[in-house]
C-alpha angles and dihedrals in degrees: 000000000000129000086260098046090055095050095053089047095056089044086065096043091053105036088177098059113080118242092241093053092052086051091059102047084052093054102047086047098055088037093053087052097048085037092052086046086050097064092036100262117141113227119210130194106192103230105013104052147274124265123212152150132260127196120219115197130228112279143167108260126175134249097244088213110038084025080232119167100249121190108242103201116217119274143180116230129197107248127199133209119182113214125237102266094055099049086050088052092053100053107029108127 
């Protein structure tokens, strides 16, 4: 599901909300979790899964093609963790 998907899904679910407000509420919601990884914060949503980053230090990696050492600066990933009830929800029987 895409950002655009999930607002017009919502739309439909509350008919007495406008489209533009629900676009907005999507997009502060998605802006407050990328704001709280960026300064390093872990978000959790009970039930669904936390969200947090990972840093990944600088190594030596290798050119696929010439199998040349190449310098991998250090970087910080997203990392995702899914919570209990949805991983429960994904494999009942």
């Amino acid at each position: 599901m895409i950002k655009s998907e999930l607002v017009n899904k919502l739309a439909e679910e509350n008919p007495n909300l406008f489209h533009r407000d629900i676009e907005k509420i999507v997009s502060i919601f998605f802006g407050e979790i990328s704001g709280a990884l960026v300064r390093g914060d872990r978000v959790e949503l009970r039930g669904f899964g936390a969200f947090s980053v990972k840093h990944r230090p600088p190594r030596i990696g290798r050119n696929p093609r010439s199998g040349e050492p190449v310098r991998i600066d250090e970087k910080f990933s997203p990392f995702f963790k899914a919570g209990k009830e949805i991983r429960e929800r994904l494999n009942k029987d």
